[in-house]
N, C-alpha and C positions, 0 to 999 in steps of 0.2 A: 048408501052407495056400496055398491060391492066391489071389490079389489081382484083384478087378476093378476096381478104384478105380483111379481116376487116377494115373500114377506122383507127381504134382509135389504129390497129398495127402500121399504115403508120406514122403516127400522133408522137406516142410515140418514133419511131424510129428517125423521123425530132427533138424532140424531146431533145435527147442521143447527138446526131450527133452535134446541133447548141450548145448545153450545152459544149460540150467536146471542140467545135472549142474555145467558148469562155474562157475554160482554159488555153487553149493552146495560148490564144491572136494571133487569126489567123483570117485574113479576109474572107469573103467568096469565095474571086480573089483569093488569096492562096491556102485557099483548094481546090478549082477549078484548079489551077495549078497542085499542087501536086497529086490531082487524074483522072487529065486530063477530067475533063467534064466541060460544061461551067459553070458561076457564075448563068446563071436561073436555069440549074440542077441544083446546091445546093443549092439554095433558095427554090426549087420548093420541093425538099428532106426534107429540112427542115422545111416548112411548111405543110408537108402532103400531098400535092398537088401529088407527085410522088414517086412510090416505084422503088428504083437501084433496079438494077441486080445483080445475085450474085458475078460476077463479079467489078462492083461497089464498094459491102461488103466488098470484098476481098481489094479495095483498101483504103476505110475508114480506116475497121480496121487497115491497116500500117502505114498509116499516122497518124492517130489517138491513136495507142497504142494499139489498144484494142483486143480480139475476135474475128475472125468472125465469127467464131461457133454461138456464142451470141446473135453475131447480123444477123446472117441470123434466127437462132431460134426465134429471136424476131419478125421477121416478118412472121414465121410461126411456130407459137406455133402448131398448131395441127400435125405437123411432128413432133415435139420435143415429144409429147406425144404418138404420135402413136409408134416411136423410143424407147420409154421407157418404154412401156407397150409391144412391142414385144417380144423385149428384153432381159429388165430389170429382169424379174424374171427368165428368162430361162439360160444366160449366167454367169457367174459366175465373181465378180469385178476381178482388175487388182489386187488388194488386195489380192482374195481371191485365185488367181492363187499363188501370190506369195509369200504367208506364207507357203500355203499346201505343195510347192516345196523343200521337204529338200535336193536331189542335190543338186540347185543351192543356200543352205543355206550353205550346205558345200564346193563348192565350191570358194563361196567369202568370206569364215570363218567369217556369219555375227552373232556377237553375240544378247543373248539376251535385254542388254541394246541398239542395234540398231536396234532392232525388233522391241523395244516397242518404238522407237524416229521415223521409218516410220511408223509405226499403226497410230501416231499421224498425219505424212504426209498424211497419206491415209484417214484419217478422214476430209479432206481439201477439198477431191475430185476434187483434179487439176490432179492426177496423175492416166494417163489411160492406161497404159501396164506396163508389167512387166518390162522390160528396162530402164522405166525411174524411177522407184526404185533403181537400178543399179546404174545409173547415180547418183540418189539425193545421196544416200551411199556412194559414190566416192568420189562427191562435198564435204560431209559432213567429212571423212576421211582425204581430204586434207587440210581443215577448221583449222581442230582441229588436222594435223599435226605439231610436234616441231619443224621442219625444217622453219615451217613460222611464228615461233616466234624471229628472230636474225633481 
């Protein structure tokens, strides 16, 4: 696979990747196991030397915890910007769908005090549809249900 990316993305990514293994107290044999490529792929990843596939990403990030939104954006930043400058000003956040929506305000009778506790969610910017609004509401419902105080 040939690289046109910047080498100091590839770099930074080996980077992430050898940093996170050593949290993890994981060998490079390991990681190489659990993401199925050999221990020179992840050395070679980890020193910069070679940029995974998206593919690849997808299995770091499982093994590792992490993104792979993240970490494919990190080896290509100028998609992540072209993405957000298309975008970004044209479509409206997940937020801003789901404030303006007073059906489905009134159909989850969500009050004001959990209005202003997802604003707070959505100012996090983890939370990218309206649904998982929904969801965090739920979670948060059942949280602070009495039922789970006995």
């Amino acid at each position: 696979m040939v690289s046109i990316l910047p080498r100091s993305n590839i770099v930074r990514l080996g980077e992430i990747i050898r940093k996170r293994r050593r949290q993890l107290e994981l060998t490079q044999e390991e990681v190489a196991r659990r993401v199925r490529i050999s221990q020179d792929h992840v050395s070679s990843i980890e020193s910069g030397k070679r940029s995974p596939s998206e593919r690849i990403i997808k299995r770091f990030a499982k093994v590792f915890y992490l993104d792979g939104r993240e970490l494919f954006f990190l080896l290509n930043p100028r998609l992540r910007a072209m993405l957000t400058s298309a975008w970004g000003s044209h479509l409206p956040s997940a937020w801003e769908k789901f404030k303006n929506d007073d059906r489905l305000r009134r159909l989850y009778n969500i009050s004001d005090d959990e209005m202003a506790m997802l604003s707070s969610v959505a100012s996090l910017g983890e939370v990218s549809s309206v649904r998982q609004f929904i969801y965090v509401l739920s979670a948060v419902r059942i949280a602070m249900s009495p039922a789970l105080d006995d």
